[in-house]
C-alpha positions as a printed NumPy array, in Angstrom:
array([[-110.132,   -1.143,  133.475],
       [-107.318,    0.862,  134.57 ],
       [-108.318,    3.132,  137.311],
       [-106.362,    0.785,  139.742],
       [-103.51 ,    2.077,  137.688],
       [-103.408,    5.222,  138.764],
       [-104.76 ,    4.832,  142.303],
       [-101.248,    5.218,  143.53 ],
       [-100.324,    8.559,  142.646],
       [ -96.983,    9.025,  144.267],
       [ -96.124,    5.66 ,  142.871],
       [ -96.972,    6.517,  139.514],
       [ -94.731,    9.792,  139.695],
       [ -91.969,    7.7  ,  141.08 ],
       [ -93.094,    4.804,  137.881],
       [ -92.503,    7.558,  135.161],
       [ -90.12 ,   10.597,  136.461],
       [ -88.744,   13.37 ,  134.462],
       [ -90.229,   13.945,  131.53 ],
       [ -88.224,   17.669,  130.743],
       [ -88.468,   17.835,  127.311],
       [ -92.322,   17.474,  126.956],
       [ -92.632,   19.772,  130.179],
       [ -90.793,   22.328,  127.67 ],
       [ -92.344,   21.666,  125.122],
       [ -95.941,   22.23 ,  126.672],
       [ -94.223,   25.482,  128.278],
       [ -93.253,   26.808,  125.316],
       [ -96.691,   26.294,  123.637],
       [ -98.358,   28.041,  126.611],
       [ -96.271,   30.857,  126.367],
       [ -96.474,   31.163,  122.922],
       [-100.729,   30.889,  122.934],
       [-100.606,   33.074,  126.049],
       [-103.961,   33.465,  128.233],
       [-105.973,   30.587,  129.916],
       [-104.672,   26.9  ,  129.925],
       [-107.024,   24.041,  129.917],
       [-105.165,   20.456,  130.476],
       [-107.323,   17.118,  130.368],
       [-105.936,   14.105,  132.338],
       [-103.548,   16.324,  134.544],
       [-102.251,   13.535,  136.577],
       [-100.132,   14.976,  138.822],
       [-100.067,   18.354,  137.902],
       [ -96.063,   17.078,  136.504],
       [ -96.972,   19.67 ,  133.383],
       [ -99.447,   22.175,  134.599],
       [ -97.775,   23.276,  137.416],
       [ -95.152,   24.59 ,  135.675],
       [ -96.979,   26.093,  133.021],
       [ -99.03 ,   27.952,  136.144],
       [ -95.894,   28.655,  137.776],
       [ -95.106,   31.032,  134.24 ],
       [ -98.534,   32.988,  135.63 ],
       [-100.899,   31.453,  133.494],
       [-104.091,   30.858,  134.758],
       [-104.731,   27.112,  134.302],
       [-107.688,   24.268,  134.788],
       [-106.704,   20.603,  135.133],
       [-108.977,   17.814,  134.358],
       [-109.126,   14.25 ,  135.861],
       [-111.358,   11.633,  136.361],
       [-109.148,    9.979,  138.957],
       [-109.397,   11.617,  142.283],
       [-105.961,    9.759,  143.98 ],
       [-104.307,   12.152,  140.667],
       [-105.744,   15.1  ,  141.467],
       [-105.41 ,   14.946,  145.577],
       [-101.769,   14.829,  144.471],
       [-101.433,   17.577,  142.539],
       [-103.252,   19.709,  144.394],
       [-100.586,   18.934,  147.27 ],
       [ -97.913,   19.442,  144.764],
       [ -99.424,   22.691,  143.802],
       [ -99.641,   23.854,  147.692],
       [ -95.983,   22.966,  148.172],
       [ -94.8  ,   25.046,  145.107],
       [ -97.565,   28.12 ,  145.695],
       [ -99.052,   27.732,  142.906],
       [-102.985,   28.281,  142.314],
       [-104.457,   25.595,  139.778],
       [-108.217,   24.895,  139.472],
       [-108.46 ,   21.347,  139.928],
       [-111.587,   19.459,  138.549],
       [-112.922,   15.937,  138.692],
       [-114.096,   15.119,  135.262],
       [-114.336,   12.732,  132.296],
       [-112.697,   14.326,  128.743],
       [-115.225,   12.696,  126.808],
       [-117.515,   14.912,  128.186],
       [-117.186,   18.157,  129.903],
       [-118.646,   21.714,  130.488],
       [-116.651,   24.051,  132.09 ],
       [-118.608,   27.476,  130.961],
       [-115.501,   29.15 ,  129.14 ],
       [-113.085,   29.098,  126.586],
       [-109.24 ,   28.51 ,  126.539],
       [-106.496,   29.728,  124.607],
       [-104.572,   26.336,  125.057],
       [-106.175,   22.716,  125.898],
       [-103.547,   19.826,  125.761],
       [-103.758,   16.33 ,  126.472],
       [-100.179,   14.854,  127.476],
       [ -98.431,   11.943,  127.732],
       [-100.814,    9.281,  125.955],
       [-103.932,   10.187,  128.056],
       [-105.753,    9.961,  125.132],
       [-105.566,    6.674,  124.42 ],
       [-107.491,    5.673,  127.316],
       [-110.289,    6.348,  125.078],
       [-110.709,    3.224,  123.458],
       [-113.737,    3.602,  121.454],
       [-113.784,    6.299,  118.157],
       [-116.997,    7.414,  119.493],
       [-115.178,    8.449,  122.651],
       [-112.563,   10.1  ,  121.003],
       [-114.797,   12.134,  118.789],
       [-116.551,   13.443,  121.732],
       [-113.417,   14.33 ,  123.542],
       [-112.876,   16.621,  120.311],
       [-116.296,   17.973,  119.988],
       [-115.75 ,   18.923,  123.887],
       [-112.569,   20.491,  123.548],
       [-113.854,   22.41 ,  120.136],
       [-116.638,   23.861,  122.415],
       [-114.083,   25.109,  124.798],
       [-111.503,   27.236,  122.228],
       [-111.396,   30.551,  122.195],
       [-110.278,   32.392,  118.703],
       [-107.523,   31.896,  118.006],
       [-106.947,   28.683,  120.931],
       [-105.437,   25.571,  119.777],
       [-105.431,   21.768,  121.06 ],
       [-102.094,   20.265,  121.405],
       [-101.625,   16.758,  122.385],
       [ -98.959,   13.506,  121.96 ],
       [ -99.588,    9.951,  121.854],
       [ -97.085,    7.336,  120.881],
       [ -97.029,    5.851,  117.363],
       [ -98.075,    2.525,  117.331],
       [ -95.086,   -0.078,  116.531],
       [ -96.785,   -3.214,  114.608],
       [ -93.277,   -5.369,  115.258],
       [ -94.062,   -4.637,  119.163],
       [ -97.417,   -5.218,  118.788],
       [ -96.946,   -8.542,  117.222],
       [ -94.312,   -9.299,  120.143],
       [ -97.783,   -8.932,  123.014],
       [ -97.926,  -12.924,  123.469],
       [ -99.221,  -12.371,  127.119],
       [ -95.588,  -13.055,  128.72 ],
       [ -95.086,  -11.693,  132.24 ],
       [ -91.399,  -10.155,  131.318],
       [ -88.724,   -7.811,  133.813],
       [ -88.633,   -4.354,  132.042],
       [ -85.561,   -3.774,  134.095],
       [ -85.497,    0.007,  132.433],
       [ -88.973,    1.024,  134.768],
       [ -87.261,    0.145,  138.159],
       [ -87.006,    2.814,  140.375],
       [ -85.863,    3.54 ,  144.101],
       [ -89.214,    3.805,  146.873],
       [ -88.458,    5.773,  149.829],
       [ -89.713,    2.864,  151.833],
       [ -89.264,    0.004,  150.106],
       [ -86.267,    0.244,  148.238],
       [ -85.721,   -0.749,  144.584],
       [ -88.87 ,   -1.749,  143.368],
       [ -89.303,   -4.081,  139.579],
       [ -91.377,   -3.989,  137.37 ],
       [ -93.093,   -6.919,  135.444],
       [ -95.471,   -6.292,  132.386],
       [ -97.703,   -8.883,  130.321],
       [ -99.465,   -7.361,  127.341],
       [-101.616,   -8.445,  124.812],
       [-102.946,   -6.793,  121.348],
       [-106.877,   -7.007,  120.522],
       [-106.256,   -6.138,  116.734],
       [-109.871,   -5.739,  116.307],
       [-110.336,   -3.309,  118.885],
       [-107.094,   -1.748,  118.648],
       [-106.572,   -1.65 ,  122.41 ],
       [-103.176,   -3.299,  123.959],
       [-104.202,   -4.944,  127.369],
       [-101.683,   -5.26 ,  130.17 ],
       [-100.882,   -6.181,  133.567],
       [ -98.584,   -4.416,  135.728],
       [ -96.722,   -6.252,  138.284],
       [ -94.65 ,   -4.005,  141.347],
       [ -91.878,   -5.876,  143.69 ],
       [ -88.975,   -5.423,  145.254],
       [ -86.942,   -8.422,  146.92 ],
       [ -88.708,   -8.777,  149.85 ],
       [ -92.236,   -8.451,  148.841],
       [ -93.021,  -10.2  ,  145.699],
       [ -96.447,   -8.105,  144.016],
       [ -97.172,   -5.556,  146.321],
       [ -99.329,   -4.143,  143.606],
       [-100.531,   -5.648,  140.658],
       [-102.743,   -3.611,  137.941],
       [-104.114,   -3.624,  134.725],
       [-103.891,   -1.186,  131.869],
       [-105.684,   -0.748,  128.857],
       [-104.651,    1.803,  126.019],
       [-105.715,    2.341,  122.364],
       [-103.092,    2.714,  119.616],
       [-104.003,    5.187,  117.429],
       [-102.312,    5.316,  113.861],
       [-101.328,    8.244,  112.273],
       [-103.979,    7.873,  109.552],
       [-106.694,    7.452,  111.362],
       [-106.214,   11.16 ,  113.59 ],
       [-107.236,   13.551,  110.807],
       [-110.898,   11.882,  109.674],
       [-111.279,   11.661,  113.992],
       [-110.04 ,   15.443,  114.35 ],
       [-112.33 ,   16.308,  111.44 ],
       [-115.302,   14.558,  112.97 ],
       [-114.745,   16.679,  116.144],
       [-114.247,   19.926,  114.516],
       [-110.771,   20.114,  114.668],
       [-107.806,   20.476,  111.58 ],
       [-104.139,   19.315,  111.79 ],
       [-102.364,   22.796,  111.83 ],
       [ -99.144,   21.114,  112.112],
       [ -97.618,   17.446,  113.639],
       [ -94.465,   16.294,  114.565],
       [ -92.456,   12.798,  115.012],
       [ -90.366,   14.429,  118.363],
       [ -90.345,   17.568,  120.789],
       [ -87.989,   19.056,  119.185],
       [ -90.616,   19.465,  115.892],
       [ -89.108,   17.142,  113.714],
       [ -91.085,   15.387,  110.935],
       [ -93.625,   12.863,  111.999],
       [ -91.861,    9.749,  110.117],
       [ -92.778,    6.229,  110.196],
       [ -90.357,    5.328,  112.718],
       [ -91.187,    8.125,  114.929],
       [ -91.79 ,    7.242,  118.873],
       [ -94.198,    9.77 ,  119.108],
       [ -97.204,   11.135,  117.385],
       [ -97.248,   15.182,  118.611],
       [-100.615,   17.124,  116.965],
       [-100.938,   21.035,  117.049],
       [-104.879,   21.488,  116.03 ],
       [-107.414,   24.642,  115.912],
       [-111.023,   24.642,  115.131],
       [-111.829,   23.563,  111.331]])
C-alpha cells in the first residue's frame, strides 16, 4: 500500500533532507565493525553512500526500483561503487555474509505482519558473519499521538520544502490507527499554490513497541547487545523519539 510513496524518489529526498546525525551514526558503526556492509531498504543511497565513500564495500537492498535508479545516479555522481539490488527484506539470498546489516530510518516498519518481521531476522541472521551485527532504528510509538489519528486531513507546515520547479510545495497528512493490527494508515497530500494535489499517496507503517522487539529478535535468531533512546547512545526511555537496536546472532 505504499509503493506510490516512494515512486518519486527525488521528491522523497527533497520530503525528508538531512538526516546528519543518523548518517554518523551508521558511519561510525561501519567503521567500527569494519569489512562488508549490507543495508536493507537503501532508499536513496542518503546512508550507504557515505559509508562506501569510507572504502567499505557495501550492498543496498530495495524493493522499489524508482529508489534504487536514484541512488545508483547518486552513487555515479559521487564515484562511488555500491552493489545495488532489487529485493524484498523479508526474504533474501545474497550468497555471503556481512560484517554490518542495518535497516535505517523506520524501513522496518513497513513490515506489518510479525511473521514478516521474523523472517526479515531469520534472513539477516543467515547473512552475519562472526562477529557481524544488525543495527537498525525505528521510532517509538507515542499512544497520545496515536489516539490523536481521527482521519483529519491537517497542514504539517514543518514538511514543506522548496521544488526546483515548482516552488514551495505543502504538505497535508490524514492518519488513522488500526489498534488491532498495529499499523497507522495515512494519506499524503503534495501542493504548492498553484497546483492543489499534484501527488497524493498513501502510507502504511507498523508501530512497534519496545517490548515486543526482544521475543521478535529472539524468534529470528538475534539478541539485544545494546539499545538506545537517541544517536548520541543515550538510554532508551519511555519518552524517547527513537527506538535504536545494536543486535548479533543469539
Amino acid at each position: 500500500m505504499s509503493e506510490q510513496f516512494y515512486s518519486d524518489a527525488r521528491l522523497y529526498d527533497r520530503l525528508f533532507p538531512g538526516g546528519e546525525q543518523s548518517v554518523d551514526f551508521y558511519r561510525t558503526e561501519a567503521g567500527r565493525q569494519g569489512g562488508c556492509v549490507l543495508e536493507l531498504g537503501s532508499g536513496t543511497g542518503k546512508k550507504l553512500i557515505p559509508i562506501a565513500s569510507d572504502g567499505h564495500p557495501c550492498v543496498g537492498l530495495e524493493l522499489s526500483p524508482d529508489m534504487l535508479a536514484e541512488a545508483q545516479r547518486k552513487a555515479d555522481e559521487r564515484g562511488v561503487k555500491v552493489q545495488w539490488v532489487l529485493g524484498d527484506m523479508r526474504e533474501f539470498d545474497l550468497g555471503r555474509t556481512f560484517d554490518l546489516v542495518f535497516i535505517a530510518a523506520n524501513s522496518l516498519l513497513h513490515l506489518q505482519k510479525a511473521e514478516d518481521l521474523v523472517a526479515c531476522f531469520r534472513s539477516v541472521r543467515k547473512h552475519l558473519a562472526p562477529g557481524a551485527r544488525l543495527i537498525f532504528d525505528v521510532f517509538n510509538p507515542s499512544v497520545r499521538m496515536l489516539a490523536q489519528a481521527d482521519g483529519v486531513r491537517r497542514r504539517r507546515d514543518a514538511l514543506s520544502f522548496v521544488d526546483p520547479d515548482r516552488g514551495v510545495v505543502h504538505v497535508d497528512v490524514a492518519e488513522t490507527y488500526d489498534a488491532a493490527a498495529q499499523v497507522t494508515r495515512g494519506r499524503w497530500y503534495f501542493s504548492t499554490d498553484s497546483e492543489a494535489d499534484f501527488s497524493v499517496a498513501p502510507l502504511e507503517m507498523r508501530n512497534i513497541f519496545p517490548q515486543e522487539l526482544p521475543l521478535l529478535l529472539t524468534l529470528g535468531g538475534l539478541r539485544i547487545v545494546e539499545r538506545f533512546g537517541d544517536w548520541s547512545r543515550a538510554p532508551l526511555t519511555a519518552d524517547a523519539a527513537l527506538q535504536l537496536y545494536v543486535c548479533a546472532p543469539d
